[in-house]
MARBA-3410 file (N, C-alpha, C, O; in Angstrom, 1 decimal):
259
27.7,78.9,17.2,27.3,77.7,17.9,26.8,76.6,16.9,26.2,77.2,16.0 ~ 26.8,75.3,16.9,26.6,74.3,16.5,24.7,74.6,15.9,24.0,75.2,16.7 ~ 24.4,74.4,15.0,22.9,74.4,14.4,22.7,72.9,14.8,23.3,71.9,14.4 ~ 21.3,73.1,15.9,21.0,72.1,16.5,18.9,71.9,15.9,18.0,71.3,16.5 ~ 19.1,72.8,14.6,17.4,72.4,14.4,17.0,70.8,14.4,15.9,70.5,14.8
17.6,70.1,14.0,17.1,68.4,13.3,17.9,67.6,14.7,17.6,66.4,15.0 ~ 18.6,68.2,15.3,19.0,67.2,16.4,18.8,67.8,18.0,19.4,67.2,19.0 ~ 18.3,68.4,18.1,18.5,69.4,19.7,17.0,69.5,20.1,16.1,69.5,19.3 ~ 17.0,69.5,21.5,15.6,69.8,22.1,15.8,70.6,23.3,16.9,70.7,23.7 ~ 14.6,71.3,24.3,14.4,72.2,25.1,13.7,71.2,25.9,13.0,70.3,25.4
13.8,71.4,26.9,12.6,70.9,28.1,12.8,71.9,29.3,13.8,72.0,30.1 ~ 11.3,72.6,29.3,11.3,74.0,30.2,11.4,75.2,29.4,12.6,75.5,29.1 ~ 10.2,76.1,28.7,10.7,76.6,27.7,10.0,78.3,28.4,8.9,78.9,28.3 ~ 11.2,78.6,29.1,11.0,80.2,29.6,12.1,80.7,29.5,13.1,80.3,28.9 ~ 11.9,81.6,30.0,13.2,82.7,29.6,14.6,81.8,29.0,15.0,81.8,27.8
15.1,81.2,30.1,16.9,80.3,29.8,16.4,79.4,28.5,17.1,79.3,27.5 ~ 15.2,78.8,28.6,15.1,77.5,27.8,14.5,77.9,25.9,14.4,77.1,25.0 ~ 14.4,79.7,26.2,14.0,80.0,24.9,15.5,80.6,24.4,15.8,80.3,23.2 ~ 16.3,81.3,25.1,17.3,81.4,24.9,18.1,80.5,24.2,18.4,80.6,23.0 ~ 18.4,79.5,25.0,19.3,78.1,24.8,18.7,77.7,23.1,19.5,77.3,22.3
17.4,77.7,22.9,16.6,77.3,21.5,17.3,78.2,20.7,17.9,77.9,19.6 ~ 17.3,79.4,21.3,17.7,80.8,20.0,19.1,80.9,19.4,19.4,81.1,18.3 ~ 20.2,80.4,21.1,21.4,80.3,20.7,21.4,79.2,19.5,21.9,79.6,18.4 ~ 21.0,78.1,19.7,21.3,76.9,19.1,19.7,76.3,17.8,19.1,75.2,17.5 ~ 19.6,77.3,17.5,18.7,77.0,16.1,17.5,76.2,16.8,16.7,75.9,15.9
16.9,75.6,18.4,16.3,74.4,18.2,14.9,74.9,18.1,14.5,76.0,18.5 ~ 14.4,73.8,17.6,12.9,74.3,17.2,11.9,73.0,18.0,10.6,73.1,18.1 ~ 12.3,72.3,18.3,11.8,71.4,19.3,11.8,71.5,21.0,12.7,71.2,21.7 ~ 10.4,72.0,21.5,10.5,72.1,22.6,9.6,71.6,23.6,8.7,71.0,22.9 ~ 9.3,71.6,24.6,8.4,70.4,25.3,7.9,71.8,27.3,8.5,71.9,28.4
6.9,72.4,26.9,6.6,72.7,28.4,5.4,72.5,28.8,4.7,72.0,27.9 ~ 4.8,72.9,30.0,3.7,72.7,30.7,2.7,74.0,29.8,1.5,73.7,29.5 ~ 3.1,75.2,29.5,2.3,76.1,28.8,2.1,75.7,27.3,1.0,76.0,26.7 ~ 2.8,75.0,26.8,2.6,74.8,25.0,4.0,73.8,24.6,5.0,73.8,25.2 ~ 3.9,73.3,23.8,4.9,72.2,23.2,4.9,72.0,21.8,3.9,71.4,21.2
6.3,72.5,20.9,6.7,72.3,19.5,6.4,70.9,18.9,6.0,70.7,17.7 ~ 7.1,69.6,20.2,7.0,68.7,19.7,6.6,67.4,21.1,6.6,67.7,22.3 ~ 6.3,66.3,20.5,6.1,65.7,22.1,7.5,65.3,22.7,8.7,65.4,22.4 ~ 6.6,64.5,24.2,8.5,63.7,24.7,8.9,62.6,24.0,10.1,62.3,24.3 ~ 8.2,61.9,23.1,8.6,60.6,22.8,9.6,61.3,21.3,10.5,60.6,20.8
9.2,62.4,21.1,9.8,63.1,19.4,11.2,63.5,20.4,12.2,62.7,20.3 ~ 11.2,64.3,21.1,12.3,64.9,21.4,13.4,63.8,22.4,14.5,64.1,22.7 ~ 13.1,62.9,22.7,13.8,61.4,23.1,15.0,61.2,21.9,16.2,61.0,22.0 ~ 14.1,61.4,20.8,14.8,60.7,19.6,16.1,61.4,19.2,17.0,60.9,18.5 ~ 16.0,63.2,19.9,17.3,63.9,19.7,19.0,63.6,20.3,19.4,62.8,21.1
19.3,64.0,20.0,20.8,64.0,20.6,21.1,64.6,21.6,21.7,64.1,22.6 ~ 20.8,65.7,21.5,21.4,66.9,22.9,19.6,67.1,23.3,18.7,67.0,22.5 ~ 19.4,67.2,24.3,18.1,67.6,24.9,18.2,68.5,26.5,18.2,68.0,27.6 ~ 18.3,69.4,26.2,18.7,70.7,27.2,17.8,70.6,28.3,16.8,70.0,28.0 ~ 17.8,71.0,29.6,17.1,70.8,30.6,17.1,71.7,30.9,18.2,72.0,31.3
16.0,72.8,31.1,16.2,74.0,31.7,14.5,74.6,32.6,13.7,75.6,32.6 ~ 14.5,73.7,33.1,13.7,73.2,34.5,13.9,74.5,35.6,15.0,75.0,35.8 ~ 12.7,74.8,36.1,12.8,75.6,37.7,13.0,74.8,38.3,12.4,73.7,38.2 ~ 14.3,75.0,39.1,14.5,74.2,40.5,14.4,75.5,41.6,15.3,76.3,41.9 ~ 13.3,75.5,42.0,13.1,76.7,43.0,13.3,75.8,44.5,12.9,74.6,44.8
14.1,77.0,45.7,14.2,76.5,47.0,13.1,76.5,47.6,12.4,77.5,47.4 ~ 12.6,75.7,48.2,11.9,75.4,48.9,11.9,74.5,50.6,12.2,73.3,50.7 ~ 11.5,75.3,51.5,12.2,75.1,52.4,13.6,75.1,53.2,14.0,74.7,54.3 ~ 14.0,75.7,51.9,16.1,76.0,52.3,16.3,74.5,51.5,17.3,73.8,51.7 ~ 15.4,74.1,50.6,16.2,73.1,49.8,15.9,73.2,48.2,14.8,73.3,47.6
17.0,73.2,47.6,16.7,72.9,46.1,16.0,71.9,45.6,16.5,70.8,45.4 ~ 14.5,72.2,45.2,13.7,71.2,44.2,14.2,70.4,43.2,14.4,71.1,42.2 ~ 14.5,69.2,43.0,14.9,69.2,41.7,14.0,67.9,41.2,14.5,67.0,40.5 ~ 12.6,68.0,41.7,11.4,67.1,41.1,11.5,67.3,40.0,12.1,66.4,39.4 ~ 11.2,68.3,39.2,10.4,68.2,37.9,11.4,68.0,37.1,11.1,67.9,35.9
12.3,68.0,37.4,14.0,68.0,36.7,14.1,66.1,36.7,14.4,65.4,35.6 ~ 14.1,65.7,37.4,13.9,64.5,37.7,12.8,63.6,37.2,13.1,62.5,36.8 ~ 11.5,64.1,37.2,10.6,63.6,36.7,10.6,63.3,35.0,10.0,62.4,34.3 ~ 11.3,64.5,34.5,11.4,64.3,32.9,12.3,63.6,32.7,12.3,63.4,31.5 ~ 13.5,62.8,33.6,14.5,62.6,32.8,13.6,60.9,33.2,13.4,60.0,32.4
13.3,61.0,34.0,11.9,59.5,34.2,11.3,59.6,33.0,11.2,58.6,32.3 ~ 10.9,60.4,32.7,9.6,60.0,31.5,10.4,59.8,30.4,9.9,59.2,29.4 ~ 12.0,60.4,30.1,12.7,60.5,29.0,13.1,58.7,29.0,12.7,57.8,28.2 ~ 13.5,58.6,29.6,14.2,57.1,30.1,12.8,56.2,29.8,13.0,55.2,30.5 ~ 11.9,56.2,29.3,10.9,55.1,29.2,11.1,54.7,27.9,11.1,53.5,27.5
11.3,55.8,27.0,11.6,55.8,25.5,13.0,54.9,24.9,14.2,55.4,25.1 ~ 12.9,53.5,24.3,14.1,53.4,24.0,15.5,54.1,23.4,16.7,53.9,23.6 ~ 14.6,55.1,22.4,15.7,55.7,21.7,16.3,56.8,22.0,16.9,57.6,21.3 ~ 16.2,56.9,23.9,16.9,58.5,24.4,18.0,57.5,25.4,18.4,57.8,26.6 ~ 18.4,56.1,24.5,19.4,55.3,24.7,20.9,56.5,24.0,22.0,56.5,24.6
20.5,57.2,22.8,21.5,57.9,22.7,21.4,59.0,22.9,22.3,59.8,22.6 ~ 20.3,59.6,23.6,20.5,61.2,24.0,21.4,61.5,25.0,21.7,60.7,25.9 ~ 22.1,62.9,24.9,22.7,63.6,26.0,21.8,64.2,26.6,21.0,64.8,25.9 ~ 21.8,64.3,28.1,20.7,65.2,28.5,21.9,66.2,29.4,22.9,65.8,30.1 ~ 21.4,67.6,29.1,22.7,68.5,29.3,21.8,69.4,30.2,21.0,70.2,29.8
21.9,69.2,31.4,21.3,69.9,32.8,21.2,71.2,32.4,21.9,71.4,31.3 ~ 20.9,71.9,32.6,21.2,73.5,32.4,20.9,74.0,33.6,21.7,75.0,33.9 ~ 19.8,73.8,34.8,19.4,74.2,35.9,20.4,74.3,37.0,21.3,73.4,36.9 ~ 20.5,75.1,38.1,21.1,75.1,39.1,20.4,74.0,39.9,19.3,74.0,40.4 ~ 21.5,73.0,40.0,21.1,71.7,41.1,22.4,71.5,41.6,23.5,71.6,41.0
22.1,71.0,43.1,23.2,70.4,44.1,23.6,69.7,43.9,23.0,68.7,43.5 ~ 25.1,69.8,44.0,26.3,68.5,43.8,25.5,67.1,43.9,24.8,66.8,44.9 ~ 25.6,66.5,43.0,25.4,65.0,43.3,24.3,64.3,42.2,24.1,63.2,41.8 ~ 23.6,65.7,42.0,22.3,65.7,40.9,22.4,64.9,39.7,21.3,64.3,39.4 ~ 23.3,64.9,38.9,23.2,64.6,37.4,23.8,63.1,38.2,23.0,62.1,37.9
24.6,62.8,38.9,24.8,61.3,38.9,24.1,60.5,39.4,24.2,59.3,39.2 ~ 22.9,61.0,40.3,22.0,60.4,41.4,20.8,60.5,40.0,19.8,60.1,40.6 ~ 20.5,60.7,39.0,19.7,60.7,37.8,20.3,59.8,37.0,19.6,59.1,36.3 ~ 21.3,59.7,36.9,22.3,58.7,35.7,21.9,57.5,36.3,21.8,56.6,35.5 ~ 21.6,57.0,38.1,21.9,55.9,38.3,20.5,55.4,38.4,20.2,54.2,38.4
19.7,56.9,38.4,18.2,56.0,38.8,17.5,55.9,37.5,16.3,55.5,37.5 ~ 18.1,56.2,36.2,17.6,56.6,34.9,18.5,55.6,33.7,17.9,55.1,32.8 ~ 19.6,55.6,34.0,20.3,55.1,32.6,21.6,55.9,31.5,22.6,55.7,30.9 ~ 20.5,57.1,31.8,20.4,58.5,31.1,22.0,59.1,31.0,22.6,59.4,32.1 ~ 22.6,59.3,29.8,23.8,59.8,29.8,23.8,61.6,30.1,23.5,62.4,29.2
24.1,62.0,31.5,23.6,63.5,32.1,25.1,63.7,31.8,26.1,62.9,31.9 ~ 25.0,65.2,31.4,25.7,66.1,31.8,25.8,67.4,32.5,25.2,68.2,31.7 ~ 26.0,67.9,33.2,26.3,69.1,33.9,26.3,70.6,33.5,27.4,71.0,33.9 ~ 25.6,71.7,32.8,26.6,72.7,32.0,25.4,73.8,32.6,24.3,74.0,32.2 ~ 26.0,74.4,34.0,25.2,75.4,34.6,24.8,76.5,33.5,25.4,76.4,32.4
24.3,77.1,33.6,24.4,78.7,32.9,24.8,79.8,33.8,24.6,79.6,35.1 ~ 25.2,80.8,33.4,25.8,81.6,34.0,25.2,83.1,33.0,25.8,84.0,32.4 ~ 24.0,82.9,33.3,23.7,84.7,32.6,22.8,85.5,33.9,22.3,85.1,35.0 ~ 22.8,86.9,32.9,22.8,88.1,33.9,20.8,88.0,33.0,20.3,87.7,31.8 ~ 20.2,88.3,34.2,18.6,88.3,33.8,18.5,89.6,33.0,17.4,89.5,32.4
19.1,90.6,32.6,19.6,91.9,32.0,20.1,91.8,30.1,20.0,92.6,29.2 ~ 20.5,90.3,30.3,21.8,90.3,28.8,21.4,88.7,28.9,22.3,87.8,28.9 ~ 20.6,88.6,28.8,20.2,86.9,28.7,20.6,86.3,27.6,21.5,85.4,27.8 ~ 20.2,86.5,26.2,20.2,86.4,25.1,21.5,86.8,24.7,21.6,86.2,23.6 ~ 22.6,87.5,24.9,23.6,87.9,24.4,24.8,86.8,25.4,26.0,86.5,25.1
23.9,86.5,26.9,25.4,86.1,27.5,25.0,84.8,27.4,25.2,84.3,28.5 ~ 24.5,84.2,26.7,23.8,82.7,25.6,24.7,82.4,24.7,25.6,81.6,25.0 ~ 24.5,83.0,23.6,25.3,83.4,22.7,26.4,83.5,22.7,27.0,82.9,21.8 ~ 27.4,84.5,23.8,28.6,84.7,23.6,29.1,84.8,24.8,29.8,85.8,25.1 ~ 29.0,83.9,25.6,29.6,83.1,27.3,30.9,83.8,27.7,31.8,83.9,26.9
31.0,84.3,28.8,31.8,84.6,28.8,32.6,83.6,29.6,33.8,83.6,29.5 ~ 31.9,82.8,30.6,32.6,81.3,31.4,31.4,80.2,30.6,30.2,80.4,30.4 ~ 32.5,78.5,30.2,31.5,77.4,29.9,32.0,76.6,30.6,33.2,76.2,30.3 ~ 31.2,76.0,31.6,31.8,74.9,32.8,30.9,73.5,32.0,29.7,73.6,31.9 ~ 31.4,72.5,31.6,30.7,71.6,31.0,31.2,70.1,32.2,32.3,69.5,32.1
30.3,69.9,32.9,30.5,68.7,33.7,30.6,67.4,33.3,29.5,67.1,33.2 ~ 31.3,66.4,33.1,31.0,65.0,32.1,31.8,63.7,33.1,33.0,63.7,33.3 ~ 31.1,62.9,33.5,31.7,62.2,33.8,32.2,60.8,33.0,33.0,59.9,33.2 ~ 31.4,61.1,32.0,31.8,59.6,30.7,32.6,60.4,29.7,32.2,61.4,29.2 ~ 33.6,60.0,29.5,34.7,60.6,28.7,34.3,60.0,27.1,35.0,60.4,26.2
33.1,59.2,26.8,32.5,58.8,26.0,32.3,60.3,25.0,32.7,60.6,23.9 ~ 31.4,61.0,25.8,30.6,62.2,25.7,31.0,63.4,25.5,30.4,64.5,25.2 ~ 32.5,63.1,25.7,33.5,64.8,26.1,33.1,65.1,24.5,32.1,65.7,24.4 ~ 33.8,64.7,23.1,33.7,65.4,22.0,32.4,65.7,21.6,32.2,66.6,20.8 ~ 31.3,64.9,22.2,30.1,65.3,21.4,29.9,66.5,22.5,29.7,67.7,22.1
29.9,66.3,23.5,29.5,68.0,24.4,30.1,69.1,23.4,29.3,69.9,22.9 ~ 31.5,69.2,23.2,32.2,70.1,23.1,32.5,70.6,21.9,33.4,71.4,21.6 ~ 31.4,69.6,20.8,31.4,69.8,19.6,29.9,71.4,19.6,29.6,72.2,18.7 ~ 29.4,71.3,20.8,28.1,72.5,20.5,29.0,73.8,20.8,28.5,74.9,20.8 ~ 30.2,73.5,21.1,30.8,75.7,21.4,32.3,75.2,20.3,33.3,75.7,20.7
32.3,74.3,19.0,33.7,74.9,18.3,33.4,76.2,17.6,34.1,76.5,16.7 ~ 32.6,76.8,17.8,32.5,78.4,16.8,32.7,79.4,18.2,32.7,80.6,18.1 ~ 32.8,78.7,19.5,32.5,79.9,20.5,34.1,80.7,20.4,35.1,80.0,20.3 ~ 33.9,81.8,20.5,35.0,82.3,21.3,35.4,82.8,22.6,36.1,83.8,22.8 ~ 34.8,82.1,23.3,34.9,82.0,24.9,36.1,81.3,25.5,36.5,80.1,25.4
36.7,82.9,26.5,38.2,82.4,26.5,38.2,81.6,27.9,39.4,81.2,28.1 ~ 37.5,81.3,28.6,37.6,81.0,29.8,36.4,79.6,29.3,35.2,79.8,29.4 ~ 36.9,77.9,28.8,36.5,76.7,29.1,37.3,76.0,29.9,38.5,75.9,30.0 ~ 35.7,75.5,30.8,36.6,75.1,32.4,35.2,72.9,31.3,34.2,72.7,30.6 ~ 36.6,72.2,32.0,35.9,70.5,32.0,36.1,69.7,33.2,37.2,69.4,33.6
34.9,69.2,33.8,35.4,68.8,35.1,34.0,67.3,34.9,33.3,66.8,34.1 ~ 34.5,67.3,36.6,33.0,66.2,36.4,31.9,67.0,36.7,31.6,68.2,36.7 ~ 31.1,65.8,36.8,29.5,66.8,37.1,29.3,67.5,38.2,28.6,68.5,38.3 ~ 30.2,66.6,39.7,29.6,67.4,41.1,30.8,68.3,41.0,30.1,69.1,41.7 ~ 31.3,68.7,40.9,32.5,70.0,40.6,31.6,71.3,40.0,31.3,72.5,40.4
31.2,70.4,39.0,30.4,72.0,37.8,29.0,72.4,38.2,28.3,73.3,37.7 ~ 28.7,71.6,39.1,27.4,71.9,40.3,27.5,72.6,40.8,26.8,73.7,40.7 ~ 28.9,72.1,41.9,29.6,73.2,42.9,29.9,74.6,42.3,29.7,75.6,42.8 ~ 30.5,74.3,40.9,30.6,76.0,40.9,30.1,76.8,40.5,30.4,78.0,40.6 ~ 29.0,76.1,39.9,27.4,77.3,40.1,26.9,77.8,41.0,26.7,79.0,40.8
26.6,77.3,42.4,27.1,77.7,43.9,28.1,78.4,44.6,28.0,79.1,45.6 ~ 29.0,78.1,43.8,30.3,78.6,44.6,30.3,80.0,43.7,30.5,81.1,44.3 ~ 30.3,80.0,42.6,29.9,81.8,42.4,28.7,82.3,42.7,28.9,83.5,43.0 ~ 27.7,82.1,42.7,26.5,82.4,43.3,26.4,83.3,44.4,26.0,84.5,44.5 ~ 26.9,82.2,45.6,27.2,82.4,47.1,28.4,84.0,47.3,28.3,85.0,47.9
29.3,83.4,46.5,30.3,84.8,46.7,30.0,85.9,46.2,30.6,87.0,46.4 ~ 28.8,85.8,45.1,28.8,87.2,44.8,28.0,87.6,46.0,28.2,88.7,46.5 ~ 27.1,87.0,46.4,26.0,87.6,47.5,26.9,87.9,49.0,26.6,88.6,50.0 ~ 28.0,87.2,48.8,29.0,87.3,50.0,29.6,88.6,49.6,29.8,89.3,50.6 ~ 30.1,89.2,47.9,30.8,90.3,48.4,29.2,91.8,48.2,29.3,93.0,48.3
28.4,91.2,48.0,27.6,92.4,48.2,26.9,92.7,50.0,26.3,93.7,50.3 ~ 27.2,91.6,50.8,26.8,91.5,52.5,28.2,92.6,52.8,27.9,93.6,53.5 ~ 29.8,92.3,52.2,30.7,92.9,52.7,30.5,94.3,51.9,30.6,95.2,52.6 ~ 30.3,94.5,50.8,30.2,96.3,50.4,29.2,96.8,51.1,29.4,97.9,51.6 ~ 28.4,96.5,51.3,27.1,97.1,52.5,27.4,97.2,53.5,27.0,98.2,54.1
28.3,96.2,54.3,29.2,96.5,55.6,29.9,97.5,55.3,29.8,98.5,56.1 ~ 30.6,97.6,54.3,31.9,98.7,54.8,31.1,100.1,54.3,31.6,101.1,54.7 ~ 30.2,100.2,53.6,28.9,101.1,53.6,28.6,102.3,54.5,28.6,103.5,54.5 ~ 28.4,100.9,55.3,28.2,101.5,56.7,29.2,101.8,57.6,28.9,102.5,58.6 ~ 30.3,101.3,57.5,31.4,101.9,58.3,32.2,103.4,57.7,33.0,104.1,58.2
31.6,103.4,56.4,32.3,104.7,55.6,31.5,105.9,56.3,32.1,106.8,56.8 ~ 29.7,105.7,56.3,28.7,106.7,56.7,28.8,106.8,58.5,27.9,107.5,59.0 ~ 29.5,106.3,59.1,29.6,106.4,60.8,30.9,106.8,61.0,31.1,107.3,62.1 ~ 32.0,106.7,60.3,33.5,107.6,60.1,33.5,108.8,59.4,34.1,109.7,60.0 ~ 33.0,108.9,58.4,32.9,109.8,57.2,34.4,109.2,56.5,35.4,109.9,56.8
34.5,108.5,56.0,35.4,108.0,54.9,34.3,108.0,53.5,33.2,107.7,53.5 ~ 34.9,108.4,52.6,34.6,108.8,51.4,34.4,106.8,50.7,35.3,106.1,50.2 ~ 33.1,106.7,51.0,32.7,105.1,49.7,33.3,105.0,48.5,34.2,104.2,48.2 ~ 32.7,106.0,47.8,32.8,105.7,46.3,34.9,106.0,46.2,35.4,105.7,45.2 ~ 35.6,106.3,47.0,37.0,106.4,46.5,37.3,105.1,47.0,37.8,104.3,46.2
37.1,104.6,48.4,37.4,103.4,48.7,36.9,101.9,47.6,37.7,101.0,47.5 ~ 35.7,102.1,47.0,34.9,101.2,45.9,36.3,101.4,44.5,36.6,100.5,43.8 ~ 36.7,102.7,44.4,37.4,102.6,43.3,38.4,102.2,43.3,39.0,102.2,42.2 ~ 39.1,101.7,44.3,40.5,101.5,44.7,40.1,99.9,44.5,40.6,99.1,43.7 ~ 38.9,99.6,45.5,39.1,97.9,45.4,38.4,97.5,43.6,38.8,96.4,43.1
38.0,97.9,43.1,37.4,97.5,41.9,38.8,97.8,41.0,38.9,97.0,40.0 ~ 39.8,98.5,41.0,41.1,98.6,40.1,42.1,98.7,40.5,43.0,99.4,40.1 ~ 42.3,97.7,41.8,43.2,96.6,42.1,42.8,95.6,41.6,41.6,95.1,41.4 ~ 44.7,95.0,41.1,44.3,93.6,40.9,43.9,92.7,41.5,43.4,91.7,40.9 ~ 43.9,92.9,42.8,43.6,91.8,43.6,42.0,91.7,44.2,41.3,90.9,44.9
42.0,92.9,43.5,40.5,93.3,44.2,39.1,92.9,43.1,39.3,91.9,42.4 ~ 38.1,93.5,43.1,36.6,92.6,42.1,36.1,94.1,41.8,36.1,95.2,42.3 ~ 35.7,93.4,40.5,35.3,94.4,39.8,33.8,94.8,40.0,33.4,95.9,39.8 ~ 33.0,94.0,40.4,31.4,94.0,40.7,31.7,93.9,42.5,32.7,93.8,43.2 ~ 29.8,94.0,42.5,29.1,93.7,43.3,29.4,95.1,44.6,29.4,94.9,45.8
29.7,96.1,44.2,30.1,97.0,44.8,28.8,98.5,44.9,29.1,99.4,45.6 ~ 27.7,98.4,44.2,27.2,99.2,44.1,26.0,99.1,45.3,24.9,98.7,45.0 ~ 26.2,99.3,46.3,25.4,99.0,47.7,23.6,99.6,47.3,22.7,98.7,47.2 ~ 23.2,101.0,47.1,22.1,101.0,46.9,21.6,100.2,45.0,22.2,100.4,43.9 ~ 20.7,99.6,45.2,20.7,98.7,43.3,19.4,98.2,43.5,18.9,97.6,44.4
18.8,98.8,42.1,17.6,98.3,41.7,16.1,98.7,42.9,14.9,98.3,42.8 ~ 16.7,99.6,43.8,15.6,99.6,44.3,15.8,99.8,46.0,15.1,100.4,46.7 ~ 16.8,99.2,46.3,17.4,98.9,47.6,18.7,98.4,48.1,19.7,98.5,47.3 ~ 18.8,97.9,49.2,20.1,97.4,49.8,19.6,95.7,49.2,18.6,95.1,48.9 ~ 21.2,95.2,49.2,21.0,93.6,49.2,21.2,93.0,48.3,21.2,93.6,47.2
21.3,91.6,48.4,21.7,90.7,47.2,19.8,90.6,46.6,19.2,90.0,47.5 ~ 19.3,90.8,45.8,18.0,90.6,45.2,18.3,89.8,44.2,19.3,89.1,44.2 ~ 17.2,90.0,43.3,16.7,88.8,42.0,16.2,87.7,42.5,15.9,87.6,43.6 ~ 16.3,86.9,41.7,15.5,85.4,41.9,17.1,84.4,42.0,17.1,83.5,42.9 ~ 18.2,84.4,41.2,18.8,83.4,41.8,19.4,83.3,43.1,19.4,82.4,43.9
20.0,84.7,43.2,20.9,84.9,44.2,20.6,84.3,45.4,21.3,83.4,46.0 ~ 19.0,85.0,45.9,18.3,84.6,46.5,18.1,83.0,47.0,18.2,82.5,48.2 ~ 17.8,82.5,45.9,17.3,81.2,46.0,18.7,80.2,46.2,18.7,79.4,47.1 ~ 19.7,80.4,45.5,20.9,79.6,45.5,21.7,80.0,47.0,22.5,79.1,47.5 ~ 21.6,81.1,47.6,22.3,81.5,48.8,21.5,80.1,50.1,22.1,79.3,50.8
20.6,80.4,50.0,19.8,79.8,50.4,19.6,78.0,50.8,19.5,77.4,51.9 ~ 19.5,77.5,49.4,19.7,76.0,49.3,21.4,75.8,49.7,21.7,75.3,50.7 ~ 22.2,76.3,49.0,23.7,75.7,49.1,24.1,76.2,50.9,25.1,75.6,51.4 ~ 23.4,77.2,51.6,23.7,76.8,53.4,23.2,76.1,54.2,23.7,75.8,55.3 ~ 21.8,75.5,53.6,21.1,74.6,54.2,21.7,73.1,53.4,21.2,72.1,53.9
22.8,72.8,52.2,23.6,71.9,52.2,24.9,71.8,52.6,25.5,70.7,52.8 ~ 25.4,72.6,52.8,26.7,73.0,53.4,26.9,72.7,55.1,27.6,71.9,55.7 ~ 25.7,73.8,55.7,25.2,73.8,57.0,26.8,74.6,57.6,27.4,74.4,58.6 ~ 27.1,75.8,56.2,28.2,76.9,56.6,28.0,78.1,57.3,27.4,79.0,56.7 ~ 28.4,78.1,58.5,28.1,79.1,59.5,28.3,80.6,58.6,27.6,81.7,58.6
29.2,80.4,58.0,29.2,81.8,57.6,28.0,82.1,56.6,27.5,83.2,56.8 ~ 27.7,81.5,55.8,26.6,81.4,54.5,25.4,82.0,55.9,25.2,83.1,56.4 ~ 24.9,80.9,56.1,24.0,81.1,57.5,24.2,82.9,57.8,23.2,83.6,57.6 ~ 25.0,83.2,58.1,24.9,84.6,58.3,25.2,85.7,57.8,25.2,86.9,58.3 ~ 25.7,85.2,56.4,25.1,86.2,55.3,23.6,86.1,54.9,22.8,87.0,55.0
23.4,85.2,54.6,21.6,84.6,54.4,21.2,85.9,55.5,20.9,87.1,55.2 ~ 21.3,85.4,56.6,20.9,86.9,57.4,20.3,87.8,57.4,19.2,88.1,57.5 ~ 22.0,88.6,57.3,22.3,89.8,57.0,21.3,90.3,55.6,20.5,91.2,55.7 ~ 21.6,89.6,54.5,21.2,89.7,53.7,19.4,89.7,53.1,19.0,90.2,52.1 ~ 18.6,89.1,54.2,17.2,89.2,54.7,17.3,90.6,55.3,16.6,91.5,54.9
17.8,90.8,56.0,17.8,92.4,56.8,17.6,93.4,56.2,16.8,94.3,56.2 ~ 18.7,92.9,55.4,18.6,94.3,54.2,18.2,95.0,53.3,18.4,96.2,52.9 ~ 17.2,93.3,52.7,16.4,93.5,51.7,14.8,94.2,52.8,13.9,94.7,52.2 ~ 14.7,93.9,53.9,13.7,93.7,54.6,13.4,95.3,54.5,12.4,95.9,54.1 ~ 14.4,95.6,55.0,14.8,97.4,55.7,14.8,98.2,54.5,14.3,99.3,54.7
15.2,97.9,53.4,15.1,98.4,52.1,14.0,98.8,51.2,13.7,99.6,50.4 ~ 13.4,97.6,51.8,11.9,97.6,50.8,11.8,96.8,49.7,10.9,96.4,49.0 ~ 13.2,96.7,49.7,13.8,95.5,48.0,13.5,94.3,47.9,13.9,93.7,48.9 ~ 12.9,93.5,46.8,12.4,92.5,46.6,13.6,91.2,46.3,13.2,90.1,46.0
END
């Protein structure tokens, strides 16, 4: 990855936003617990990473404090040439609805790591969705992964690469609602799970995850994103079906004990 010490910055410096520093050399970082350098120092960089909690709240995605910095960034003249490269899970519409109230050249570039392999799926991605709507910006984005060897780069706009932070999110919690169903239709037939699990995991047409019904503790889609992203993207959608996986998937964790 691109050595980003003299030009790169963090804003939000926890788990994702220490990662993102580690991948990329930066030593400049800006949070509410402690700060490397100020906002007016890290304005002055080029790439300035955003890796902000956007936690649901109310069935809606927060995305104040994400918003508030790209305010305070935008007061500074000289973050006239920063990229500010989202990293947070936010709803379609986010990086442009900031571009218009800011100035601010946003880009889109979800993360996609496992809370397990944080640091390694940083480092060596196995999906990079980079959203850009100024074609200005495409080579300088795409200059931070010429060492990656990540076979799967997806370039779209920004509300696309929103969307498909959501859109995998949601389906994995969708096919863990459907392995817990058919779960339970294996234990009230007596059909054998685990041969049925191995058939769909090594078909091609079939998924390799989300198949292990008892996990971590219990039934259910758990952690912190799954949760939270199932959640905001049905209360924007307003998809009957989401709606009742959301559910299902409260049930399960409920009855489980699983957090």
């Amino acid at each position: 990855m691109m050595d980003l010490k003299n030009n790169g910055a963090v804003i939000g410096y926890g788990h994702l936003g220490k990662s993102i520093a580690k991948t990329f050399n930066i030593k400049k970082y800006f949070d509410i617990t402690g700060s490397s350098a100020t906002l007016d120092e890290i304005a002055s960089c080029r790439y300035i990473f955003m890796a902000l909690p956007t936690p649901t709240v109310n069935g809606e995605c927060d995305t104040n404090l994400t918003r508030d910095y790209c305010r305070q960034l935008a007061q500074y003249p000289q973050s006239e040439n920063a990229i500010i490269i989202i990293r947070s899970t936010v709803l379609p519409g986010t990086c442009r609805a900031i571009h218009e109230a800011t100035g601010l050249n946003v880009v889109s570039h979800p993360e996609f790591l496992s809370e397990d392999t944080l640091d390694k799926d940083a480092s060596d991605p196995m999906l990079i969705v980079l959203g850009i709507d100024n074609s200005v910006l495409r080579k300088h984005v795409w200059s931070l992964y010429n060492a990656s060897k990540c076979q799967l780069k997806v370039e779209t706009d920004t509300v696309t690469a929103e969307t498909i932070k959501y859109a995998l999110n949601t389906f994995f919690t969708t096919k863990v609602i459907f392995a817990n169903m058919l779960y339970d239709i294996c234990q009230k037939s007596g059909a054998d799970y685990d041969t049925i699990k191995t058939v769909l995991t090594k078909h091609p047409w079939g998924s390799g995850n989300h198949w292990r019904v008892i996990d971590k503790g219990g039934r259910g889609a758990g952690g912190h994103c799954l949760i939270k992203d199932l959640k905001a993207f049905q209360t924007y959608t307003q998809s009957d079906l989401l709606k009742l996986v959301d559910r299902i998937n409260e049930q399960l964790l409920h009855e489980s004990g699983k957090s």
